[in-house]
C-alpha positions, 0 to 999 in steps of 0.5 A: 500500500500506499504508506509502506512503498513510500518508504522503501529504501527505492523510493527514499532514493528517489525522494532524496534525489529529485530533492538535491536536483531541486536544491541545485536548480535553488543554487543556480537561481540564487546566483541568478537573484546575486547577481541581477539583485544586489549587484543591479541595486548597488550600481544603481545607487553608485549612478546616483551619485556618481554618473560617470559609472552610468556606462559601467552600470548599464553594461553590466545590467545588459550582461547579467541579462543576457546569461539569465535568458541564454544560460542560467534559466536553461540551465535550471529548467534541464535540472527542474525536468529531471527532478520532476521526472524522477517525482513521477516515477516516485508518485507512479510506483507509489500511487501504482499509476502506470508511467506514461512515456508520452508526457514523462519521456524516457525513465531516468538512469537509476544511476543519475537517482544514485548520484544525486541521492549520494549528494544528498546524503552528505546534507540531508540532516539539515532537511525535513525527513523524507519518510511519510512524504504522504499521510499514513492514513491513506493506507485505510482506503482501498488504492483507487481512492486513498490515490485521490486523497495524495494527488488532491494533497500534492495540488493543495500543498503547492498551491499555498507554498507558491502563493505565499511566496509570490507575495513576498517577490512582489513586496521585495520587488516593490520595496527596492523600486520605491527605495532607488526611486527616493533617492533618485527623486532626491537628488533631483535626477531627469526622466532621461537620466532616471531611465539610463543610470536607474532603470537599465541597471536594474533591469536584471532584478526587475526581470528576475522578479517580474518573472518570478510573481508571474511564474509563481503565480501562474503555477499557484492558478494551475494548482488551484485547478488541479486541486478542484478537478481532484475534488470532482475525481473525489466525488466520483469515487464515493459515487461508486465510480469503478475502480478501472474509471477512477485510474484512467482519470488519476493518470490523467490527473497525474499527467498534469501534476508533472506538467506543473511540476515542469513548469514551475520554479523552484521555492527556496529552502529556508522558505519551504522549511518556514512554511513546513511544519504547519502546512505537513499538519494542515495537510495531514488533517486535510487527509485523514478528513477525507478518510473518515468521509470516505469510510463513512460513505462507503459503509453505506 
């Protein structure tokens, strides 16, 4: 069942390495945020008081963007896509979906999951514990159902974790326009100098953030969705739909799920680690509701 395959040694593997692919793409994103973020505010405060920097400032913010778009946002998107493979096959054993080669592509190399699971290891203690990724009680639900219940968890988790992350982008993104946009007020500086030695420097951050609220956003919309279209699979499960119905319509479902999970950037740890405890416990109740909804319905 549903508890116990989730924490074999085979799937911890997985878990632990789809989770260091994650953390690199983390890195790399991070060196991204350095980069077009607090080196693109601090020359532009450099402009402010000294224009001669201007060229400097502006070459730089053209640089920094240019690596974002032609290496670094690839660069992460190759990593992102492995990980979410290496979740599908995860969530494909475990929820005992079969694996569709037409939407996940090729299995990844077992020896790519041991590589990555090995990096892993040398940091994992710092990290939540990988065991019980999903709610124990599952497991009192025949499999056709209890997968609903971790399918909607996964949709419900994502969604709340982007979205909150989204407004902390948005704040920070905000805060640093108004802060440059002081000084530069301040110090008397023209719409054509606020535009050459302010806005073109920053023009790396603002990409970055931008990018970052729509991106995250768009990812939480997604979810939001996914999560409805689980609670109608849900429905349809103490309706009495048969069980061969409901794993066509999971497959589908889980279709999607890895779509997203593509799709989406990453979130940071300490962010995730913040958000963690409560949202594991709300997560968890959310579950075992369910499962006392669905052994009351199917007493009946």
């Amino acid at each position: 069942m549903i508890a116990e395959n989730q924490n074999t040694d085979r799937q911890l593997y997985r878990l632990g390495a789809q989770r260091q692919l994650y953390a690199t793409a983390k890195v790399i994103f991070g060196w991204q945020l350095v980069l077009g973020c607090p080196i693109a505010v601090i020359s532009a405060i450099f402009v402010i008081s000294d224009p001669s920097l201007k060229g400097f400032a502006a070459g730089w913010g053209i640089l920094v963007t240019l690596a974002d778009i032609f290496w670094l946002t690839p660069w992460q998107k190759r990593l992102r896509d492995s990980a979410a493979r290496i979740q599908e096959e995860f969530d494909c054993d475990v929820l005992g979906l079969p694996w569709n080669e037409l939407k996940a592509g090729k299995h990844p190399d077992p020896e790519l999951v041991k590589e990555q699971y090995d990096k892993y290891a040398a940091w994992a203690a710092k990290m939540p514990p990988i065991t019980n990724w999903y709610a124990p009680s599952v497991d009192e639900l025949p499999l056709h159902i209890g997968r609903i219940a971790c399918q909607r968890a996964n949709c419900w988790w994502d969604a709340n974790q982007r979205r909150r992350y989204a407004m902390w982008v948005i704040g920070i993104l905000v805060s640093i326009f108004v802060v440059v946009f002081g000084l530069a007020f301040v110090t008397g500086m023209t719409i054509d100098d606020f535009v050459l030695k302010v806005v073109a420097p920053l023009a790396p951050a603002l990409t970055i953030g931008i990018r970052q609220y729509r991106e995250q956003t768009d990812a939480a919309e997604r979810l939001d969705k996914l999560k409805a279209h689980s609670e109608n699979l849900w429905k349809e499960s103490l309706s009495g739909k048969s069980a061969k119905v409901l794993a066509s319509k999971s497959r589908n479902l889980q279709d999607e799920i890895l779509d997203n999970r593509k799709k989406s950037p990453p979130v940071f740890d300490f962010i995730f680690m913040r958000l963690r405890p409560k949202y594991e416990a709300q997560m968890n109740f959310g579950a075992d509701e369910l499962v006392e909804q669905a052994k009351q319905k199917l007493k009946t």
